[in-house]
N, C-alpha and C positions, 0 to 999 in steps of 0.2 A: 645344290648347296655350294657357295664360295667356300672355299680355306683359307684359314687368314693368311694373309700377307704377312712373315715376320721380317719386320725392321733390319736392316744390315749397313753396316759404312764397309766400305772397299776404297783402301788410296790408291791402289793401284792397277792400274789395268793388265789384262793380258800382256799386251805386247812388251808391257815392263817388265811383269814378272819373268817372262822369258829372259830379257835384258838382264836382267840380275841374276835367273841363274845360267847364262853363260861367262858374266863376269867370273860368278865363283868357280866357272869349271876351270876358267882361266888360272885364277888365284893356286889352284890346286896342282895345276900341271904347269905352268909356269913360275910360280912362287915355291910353291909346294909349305909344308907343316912341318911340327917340330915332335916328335912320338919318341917320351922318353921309356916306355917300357918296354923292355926288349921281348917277349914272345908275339907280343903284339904288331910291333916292328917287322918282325920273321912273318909275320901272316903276311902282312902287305908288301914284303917284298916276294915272297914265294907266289903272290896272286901278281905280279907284274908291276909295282910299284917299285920306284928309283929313288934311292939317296942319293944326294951329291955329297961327295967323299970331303971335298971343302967346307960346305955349310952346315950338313947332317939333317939339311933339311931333305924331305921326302916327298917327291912327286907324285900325286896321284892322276892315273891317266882317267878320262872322261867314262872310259867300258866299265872299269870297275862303281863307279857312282851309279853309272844305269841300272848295272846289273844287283846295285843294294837297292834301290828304290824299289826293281820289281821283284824282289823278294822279302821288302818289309811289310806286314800285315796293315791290312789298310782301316782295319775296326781293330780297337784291343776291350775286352771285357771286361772291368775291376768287378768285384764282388763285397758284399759283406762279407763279415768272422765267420756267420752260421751259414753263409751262400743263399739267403732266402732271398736276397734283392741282388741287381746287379746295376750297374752304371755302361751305359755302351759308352765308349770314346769312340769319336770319331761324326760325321756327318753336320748335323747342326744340334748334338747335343753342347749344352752348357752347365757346368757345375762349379761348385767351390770349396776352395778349401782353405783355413787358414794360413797367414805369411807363414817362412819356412823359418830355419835354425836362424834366431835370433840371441844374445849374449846379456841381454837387459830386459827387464818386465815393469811398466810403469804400474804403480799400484793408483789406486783412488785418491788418495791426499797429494799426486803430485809426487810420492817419492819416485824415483828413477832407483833400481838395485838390478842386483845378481839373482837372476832364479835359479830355485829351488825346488825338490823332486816336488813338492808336493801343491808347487804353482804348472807345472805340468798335470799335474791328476786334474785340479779344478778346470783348468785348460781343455782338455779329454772331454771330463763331463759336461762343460757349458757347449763346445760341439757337438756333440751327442745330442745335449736338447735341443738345439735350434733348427730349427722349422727350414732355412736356405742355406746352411752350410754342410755340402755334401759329402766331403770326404776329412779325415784328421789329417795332422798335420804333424812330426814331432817339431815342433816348434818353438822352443827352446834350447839353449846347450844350461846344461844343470850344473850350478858351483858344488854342490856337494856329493859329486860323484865323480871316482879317479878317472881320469883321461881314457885311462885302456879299456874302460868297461860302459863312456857316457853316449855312445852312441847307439848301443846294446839297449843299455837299460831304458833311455826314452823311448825307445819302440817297446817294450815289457808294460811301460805305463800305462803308454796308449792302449794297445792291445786289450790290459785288464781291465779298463775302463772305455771302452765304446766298440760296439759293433760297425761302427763305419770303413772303408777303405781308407788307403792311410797315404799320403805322401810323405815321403823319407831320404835318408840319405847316411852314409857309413860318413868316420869319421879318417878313418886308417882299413887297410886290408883285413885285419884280421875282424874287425868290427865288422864288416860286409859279411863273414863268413858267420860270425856271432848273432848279428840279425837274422840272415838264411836261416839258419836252427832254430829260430825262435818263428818265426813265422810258419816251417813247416809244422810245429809243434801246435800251435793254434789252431789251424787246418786239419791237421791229421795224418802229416807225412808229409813227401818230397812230390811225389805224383801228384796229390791232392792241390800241391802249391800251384803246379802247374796247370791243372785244372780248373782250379779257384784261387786265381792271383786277388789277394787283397790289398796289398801292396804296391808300388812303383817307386824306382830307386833315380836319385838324381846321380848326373851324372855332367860334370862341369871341365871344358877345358878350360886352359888359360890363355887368356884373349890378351895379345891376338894370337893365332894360329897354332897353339903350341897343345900337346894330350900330355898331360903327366901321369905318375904311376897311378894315384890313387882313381883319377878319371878313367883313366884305359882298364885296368881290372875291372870298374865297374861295372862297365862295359860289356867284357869279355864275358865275365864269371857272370853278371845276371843272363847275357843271353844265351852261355850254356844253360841256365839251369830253369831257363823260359819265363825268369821276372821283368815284368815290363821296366823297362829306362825312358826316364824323361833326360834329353839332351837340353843342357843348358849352358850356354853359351850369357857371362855378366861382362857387358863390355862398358867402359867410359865414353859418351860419345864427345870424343874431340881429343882423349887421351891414348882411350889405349883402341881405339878404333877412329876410321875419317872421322872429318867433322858433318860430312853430308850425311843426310838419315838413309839418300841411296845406296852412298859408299859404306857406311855400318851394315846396310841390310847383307852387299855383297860381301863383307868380310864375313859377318857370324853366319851367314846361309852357308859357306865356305866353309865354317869349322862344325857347324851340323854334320854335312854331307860327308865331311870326313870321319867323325863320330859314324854314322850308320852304316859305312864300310867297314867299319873295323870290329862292330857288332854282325854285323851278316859274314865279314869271317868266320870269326866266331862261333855262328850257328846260324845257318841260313832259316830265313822265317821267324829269326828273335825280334819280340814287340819291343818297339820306338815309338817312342813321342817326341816331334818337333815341339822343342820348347826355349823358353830364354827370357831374361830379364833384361831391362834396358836401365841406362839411366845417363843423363848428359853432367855434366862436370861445370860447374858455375865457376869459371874463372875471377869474379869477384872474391868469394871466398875457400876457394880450392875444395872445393865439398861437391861430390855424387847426389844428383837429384835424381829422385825416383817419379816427384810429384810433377815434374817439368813435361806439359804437354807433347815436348818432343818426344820423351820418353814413353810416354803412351802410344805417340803415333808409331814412334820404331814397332810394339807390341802389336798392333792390329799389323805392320808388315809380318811379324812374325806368325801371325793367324794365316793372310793370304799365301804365302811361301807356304806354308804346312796343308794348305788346300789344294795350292798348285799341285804339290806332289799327292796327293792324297792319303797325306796321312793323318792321326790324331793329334791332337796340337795342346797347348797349356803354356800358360803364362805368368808370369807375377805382374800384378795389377790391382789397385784395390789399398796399396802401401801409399802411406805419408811418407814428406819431411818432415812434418811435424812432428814437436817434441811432446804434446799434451793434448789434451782432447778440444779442438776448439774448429771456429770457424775453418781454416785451413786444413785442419784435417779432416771435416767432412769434405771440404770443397775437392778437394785432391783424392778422396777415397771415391767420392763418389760419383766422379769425374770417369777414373783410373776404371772401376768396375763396368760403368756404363759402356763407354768403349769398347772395353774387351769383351764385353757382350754381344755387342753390334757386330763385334768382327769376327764373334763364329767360335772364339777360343772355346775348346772341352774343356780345360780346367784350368780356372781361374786362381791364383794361390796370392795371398796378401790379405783377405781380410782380417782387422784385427791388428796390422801391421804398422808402424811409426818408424820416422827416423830412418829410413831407407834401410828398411828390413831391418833394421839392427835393435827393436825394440817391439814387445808385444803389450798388447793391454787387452784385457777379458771386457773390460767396459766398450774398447771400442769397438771389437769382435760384433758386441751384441748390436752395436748403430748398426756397423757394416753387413750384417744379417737382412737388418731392415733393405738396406740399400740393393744388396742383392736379390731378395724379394721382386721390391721395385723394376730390375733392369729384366730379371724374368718375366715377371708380368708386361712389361714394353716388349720383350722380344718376341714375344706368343703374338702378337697383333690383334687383330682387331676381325673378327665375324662378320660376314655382310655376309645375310641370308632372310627368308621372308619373316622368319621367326625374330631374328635383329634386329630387321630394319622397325616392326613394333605399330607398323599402320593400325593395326586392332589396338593395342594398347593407344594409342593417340587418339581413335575414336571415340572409344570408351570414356576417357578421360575429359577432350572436348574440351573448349575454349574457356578458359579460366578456372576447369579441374585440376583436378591431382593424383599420383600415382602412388601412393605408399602402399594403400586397399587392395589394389589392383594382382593378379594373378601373374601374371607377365615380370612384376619387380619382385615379384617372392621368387621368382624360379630363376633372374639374371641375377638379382643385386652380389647375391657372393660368388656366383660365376665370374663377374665381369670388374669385378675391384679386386683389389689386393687390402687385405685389412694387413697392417701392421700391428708389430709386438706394440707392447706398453712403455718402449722408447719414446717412441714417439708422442707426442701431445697434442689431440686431435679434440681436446675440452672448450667448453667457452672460458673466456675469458674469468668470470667468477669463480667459477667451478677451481681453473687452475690457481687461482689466490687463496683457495679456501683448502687446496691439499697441498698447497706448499709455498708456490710461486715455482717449479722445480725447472733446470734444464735441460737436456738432453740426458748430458753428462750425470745430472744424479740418475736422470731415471733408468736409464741403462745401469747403473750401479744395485736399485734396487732390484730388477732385473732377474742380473746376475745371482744377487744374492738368492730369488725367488726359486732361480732354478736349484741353484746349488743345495739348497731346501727339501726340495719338491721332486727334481729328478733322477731319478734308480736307473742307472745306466744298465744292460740284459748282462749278466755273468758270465763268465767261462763255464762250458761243462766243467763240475766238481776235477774229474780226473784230467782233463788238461792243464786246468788253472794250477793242480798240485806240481803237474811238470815242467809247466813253466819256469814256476817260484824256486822249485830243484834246480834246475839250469843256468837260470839266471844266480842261484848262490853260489852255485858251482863256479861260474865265471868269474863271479866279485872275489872267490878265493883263489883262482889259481891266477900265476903272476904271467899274465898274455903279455907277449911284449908287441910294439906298437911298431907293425907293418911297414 
């Protein structure tokens, strides 16, 4: 028996990636970084890293990089709520998850607003039912919830509303510590978290080269207490990184590699994800594209660099410039997805996405479901075996036959296609005049609504979900002040 072949793009060859990561060792010991939180700081200068007393920038020598890489876990596990399924990162798994903290939600008519707690619940639940979008996302910041308590409470949302793994991210220190609480609560304690990580916390410096407080605790404090961190590294390319895709790849691989030293201080063997957003800077209109091929391409460098080393990888990919749902923004969602598919990325994060992350839509969520379907079914490949190749079925069937009858298409035809949701419009032409004339766009509307109908997302145990709902009041009353 053959195994399929699956599909893969690679821009870069060994001998580059090498190239690039001795550039970054360069950047780190001859440049060096800028790490404003000071216990942080004390790690890396007690493990052998140098400030200059002038710059306050921080050299980090080549041993200590090595010596993170061979102690970051090369598989990380995410789990469901109830731990009955699991997601492995790492190898040539692919999954997805919706764009990330977005500040706008475009509704169906075209409006553009401020979301709201209860455009994240439908949020939650339309992830939940979809068939290709594997993990949640808090994927909003909510206008009607106070600063000190809104990055708490959209993890609380998600949480009560879907058993999937979540991609997240604190807003302020004390909000990291408020989320921990809540997550172990779901689980079943602190052990159990560790155990059955549902979760992964972003963890972003500032590009170029610089860890601030909020990044560096993130850091720290998830990889004491064993939650996985996705490192992300948003550069501009041509702003706030080179303008070359080489010279970005060697800056942000740079502030990676810095990122997972200071996590393997930390706690030797705390799980990392190589991750990062790209986006190039349209000097015509002074505006960040996320949709810009280049931007894509930096993405799959970020895949190859995270395989080099061998670790688990994620990416945002799958996001528009787009401000509405239209040609352009499938063309660039499903451009973005495909890509980072081919290139091996474990988690995909941007479906659903517009306006260069700064904008979500449940309509588009549900196209981009489709699409990522699609890039699944492409990257599984293609069967050659005596059963595939179908010479009995061709006989059978014989020169001017047909194959619907036939035994052979009853046992591939749903193996071997991908059937899409009812986005899609796969009717004849009559057929579609006669239930509508519809577009994409409505029909991913009607969809949505179907599910929002239709789908019972699994509940909390009675007794957790009470603890939750405690804690979480408990929070919204007392006056946390902001980290």
């Amino acid at each position: 028996m053959s195994l399929p072949l699956s599909p893969s793009t690679e821009l870069f060859t060994r001998s580059q990636l090498e190239l690039i990561h001795a550039g970054s060792i360069k950047v780190l010991q001859e440049i060096g970084i800028v790490v404003q939180e000071k216990s942080a700081l004390k790690l890396l200068e007690n493990a052998g890293a140098t400030k200059n007393p002038k710059t306050n920038f921080v050299s980090i020598p080549e041993n200590l990089v090595s010596e993170a890489l061979a102690r970051a876990p090369k598989n990380i596990a995410l789990y469901t709520r109830d731990h009955k399924e699991v997601l492995p990162l790492g190898k040539e798994n692919v999954y997805y998850s919706p764009g990330s903290t977005t500040p706008f939600i475009l509704d169906r008519d075209g409006t553009i607003r401020k979301p709201v707690s209860s455009d994240l619940v439908k949020l939650a639940r339309v992830t939940d039912a979809l068939e290709n979008i594997d993990l949640q996302s808090t994927a909003l910041v909510l206008s009607d919830i106070p600063d000190n308590i809104g990055d708490a409470y959209r993890l609380f949302l998600v949480l009560k509303n879907s058993r999937k793994p979540i991609m997240t991210g604190a807003f302020h220190n004390q909000g990291l510590l408020n989320m921990k609480k809540l997550l172990q609560i779901a689980v079943g304690g602190a052990e159990e978290l560790v155990r059955w990580p549902i979760a992964v916390f972003c963890a972003c410096p500032t590009t170029p080269l610089t860890w601030g407080d909020l990044g560096t605790q993130t850091l720290m404090h998830c990889g004491e207490s064993g939650i996985p961190v996705e490192i992300v590294p948003a550069p501009q390319i041509g702003v706030t990184c080179p303008a070359t895709l080489a010279g970005s790849l060697v800056q942000l691989n740079a502030e990676f590699l810095s990122g997972l030293v200071i996590s393997q201080l930390a706690r030797t063997g705390a799980p990392v994800i190589y991750g990062g957003v790209a986006a190039t800077f349209d000097m015509r209109y002074c505006t960040a594209r996320s949709g810009a091929i280049e931007s894509m391409m930096l993405v799959s460098g970020y895949a190859q660099m995270g395989r080099y080393y061998g670790l688990p990888t994620s990416t945002y990919s799958g996001d528009t410039d787009a401000k509405t749902i239209d040609a352009q923004a499938g063309l660039e969602a499903g451009v973005g997805i495909i890509l980072a598919t081919l290139s091996g990325v474990n988690v995909v994060s941007g479906p659903g996405g517009m306006n260069y992350l700064n904008m979500q839509s449940l309509e588009k969520l549900a196209i981009d479901d489709v699409v990522c379907g699609m890039a699944r079914r492409l990257r599984r490949g293609v069967v050659v075996n005596d059963d595939t190749l179908a010479l009995d079925a061709i006989k059978k069937a014989g020169p001017g036959g047909q194959f619907l009858n036939l035994k052979h298409t009853l046992d591939w035809a749903l193996k071997e296609q991908f059937m899409p949701s009812p986005v899609v419009d796969r009717q004849s032409l009559d057929v579609w005049k006669v239930k509508g004339s519809k577009n994409s766009a409505s029909n991913a509307a009607d969809f949505v609504d179907k599910l929002l109908r239709e789908h019972k997302p699994e509940r909390l145990p009675p007794d957790i979900e009470k603890h939750l709902d405690a804690t979480v009041e408990e929070m919204t009353r007392s006056k946390v002040p902001i980290a």
